[in-house]
C-alpha positions in Angstrom: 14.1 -4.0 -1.1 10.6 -4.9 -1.5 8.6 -4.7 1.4 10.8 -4.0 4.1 12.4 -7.1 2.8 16.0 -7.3 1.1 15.3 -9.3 -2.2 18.3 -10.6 -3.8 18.4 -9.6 -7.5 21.0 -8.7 -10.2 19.1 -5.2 -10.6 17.2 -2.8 -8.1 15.2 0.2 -7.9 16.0 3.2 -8.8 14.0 6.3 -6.9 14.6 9.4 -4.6 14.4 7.8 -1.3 14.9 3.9 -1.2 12.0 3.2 -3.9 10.8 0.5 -2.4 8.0 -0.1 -4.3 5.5 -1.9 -2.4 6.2 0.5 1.0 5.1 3.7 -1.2 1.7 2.2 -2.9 1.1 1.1 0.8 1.2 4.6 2.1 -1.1 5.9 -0.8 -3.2 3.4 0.0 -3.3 4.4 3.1 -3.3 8.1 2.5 -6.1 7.4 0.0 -8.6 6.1 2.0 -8.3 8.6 4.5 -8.4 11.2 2.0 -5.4 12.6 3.2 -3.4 13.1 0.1 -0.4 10.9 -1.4 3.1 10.2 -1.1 4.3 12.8 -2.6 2.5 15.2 -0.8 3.7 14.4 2.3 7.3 13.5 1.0 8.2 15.5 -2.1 11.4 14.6 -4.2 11.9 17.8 -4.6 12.9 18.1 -0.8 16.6 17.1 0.0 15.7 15.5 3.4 13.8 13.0 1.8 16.9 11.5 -0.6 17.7 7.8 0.3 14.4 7.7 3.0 13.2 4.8 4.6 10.1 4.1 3.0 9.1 1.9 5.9 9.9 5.5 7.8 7.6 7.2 5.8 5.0 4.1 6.2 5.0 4.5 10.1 5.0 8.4 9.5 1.6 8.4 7.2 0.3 5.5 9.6 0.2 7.1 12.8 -1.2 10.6 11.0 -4.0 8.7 9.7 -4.6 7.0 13.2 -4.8 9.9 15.0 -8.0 10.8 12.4 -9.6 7.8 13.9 -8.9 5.3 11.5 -8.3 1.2 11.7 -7.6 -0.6 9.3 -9.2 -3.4 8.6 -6.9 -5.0 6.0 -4.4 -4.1 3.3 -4.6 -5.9 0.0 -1.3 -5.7 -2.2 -0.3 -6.5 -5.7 3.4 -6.6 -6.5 4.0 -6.8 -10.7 7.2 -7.8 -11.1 9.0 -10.3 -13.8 11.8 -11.3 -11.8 12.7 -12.1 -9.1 10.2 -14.4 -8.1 8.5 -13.2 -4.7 6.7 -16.5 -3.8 9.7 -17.5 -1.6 9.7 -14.0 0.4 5.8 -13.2 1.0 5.2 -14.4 4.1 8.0 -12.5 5.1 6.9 -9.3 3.2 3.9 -10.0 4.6 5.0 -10.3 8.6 7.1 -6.9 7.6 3.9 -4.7 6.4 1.9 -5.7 9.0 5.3 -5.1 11.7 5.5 -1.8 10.4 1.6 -0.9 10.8 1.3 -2.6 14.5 -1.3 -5.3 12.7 -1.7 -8.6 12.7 0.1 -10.6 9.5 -3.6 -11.7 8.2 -4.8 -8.1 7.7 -2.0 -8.4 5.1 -2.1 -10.2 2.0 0.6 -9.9 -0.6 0.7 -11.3 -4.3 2.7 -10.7 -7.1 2.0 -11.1 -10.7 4.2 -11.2 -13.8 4.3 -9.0 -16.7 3.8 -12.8 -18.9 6.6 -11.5 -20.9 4.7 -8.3 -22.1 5.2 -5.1 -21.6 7.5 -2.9 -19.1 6.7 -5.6 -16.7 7.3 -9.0 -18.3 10.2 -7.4 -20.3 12.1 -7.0 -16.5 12.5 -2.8 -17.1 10.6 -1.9 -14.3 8.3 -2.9 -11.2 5.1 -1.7 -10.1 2.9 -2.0 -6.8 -0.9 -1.5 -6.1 -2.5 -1.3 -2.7 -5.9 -1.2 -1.7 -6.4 -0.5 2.3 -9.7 -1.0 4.0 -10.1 2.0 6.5 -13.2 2.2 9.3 -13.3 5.7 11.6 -13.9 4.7 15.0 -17.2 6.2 16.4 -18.2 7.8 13.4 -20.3 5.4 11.3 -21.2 6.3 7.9 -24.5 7.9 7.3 -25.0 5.4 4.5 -22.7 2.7 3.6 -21.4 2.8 -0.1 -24.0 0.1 -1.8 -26.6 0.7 0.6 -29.6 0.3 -1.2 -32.5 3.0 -0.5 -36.0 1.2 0.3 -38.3 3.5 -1.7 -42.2 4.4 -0.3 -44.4 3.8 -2.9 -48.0 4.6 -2.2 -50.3 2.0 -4.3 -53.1 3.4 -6.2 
């Protein structure tokens, strides 16, 4: 399962709920940018209840916390790393799944996936990894100063 989506593939995840991979860096994305915690956190493996969880369960969970903050989002931008199997044929639907889950449209979703080229933990098929990066704005409550703002500086002239 990678994004919601069955994959098929000699091999799968291994993990404390359903480890799917691109669900959980979605939700620390999320949790990140509304500076809210992380995964594990909010779902710790250490607690029975969440053994074999849905992480598009969790996903909905962490999303509708972090809405009630005030937060949209304004786009989620994900990298799957992964050897094999090739995910070109299932983004889109990936894709449709992520933004199903978080009540978005499909285009505030992107999805890619890299290979490991053959090196590493990656390109030598032993394990899979996910990064997320979500856009957040808080409704109402507009930064005093935008991050890169630049500062127009006074200068008296001699």
């Amino acid at each position: 399962m990678i994004g919601g989506i069955p994959i098929v593939f000699d091999r799968g995840a291994l993990g404390h709920s359903d480890a799917d991979v691109l669900l959980h860096a979605a939700t620390d994305a999320l949790l990140g940018a509304a500076g809210m915690g992380d995964i594990g956190q909010w779902f710790p493996d250490t607690d029975p209840a969440n053994k074999g969880k849905d992480s598009a369960e969790m996903l909905a969970r962490v999303w509708a916390f972090v809405r009630e903050e005030g937060w949209t989002l304004i786009n989620l931008d994900a990298v799957v790393f992964a050897q094999r199997p090739k995910l070109a044929p299932y983004r889109q639907a990936i894709q449709r799944r992520v933004a199903e889950i978080l009540g978005v449209q499909p285009e505030q979703v992107s999805v890619k996936a890299k290979t490991g080229e053959g090196v590493g933990p990656i390109g030598h098929e032993e394990a899979i990894a996910a990064e997320c990066v979500a856009l957040l704005v808080r409704a109402g409550r507009p930064p005093d100063k935008p991050f890169g703002a630049s500062t127009t500086l006074n200068r008296s002239e001699d």
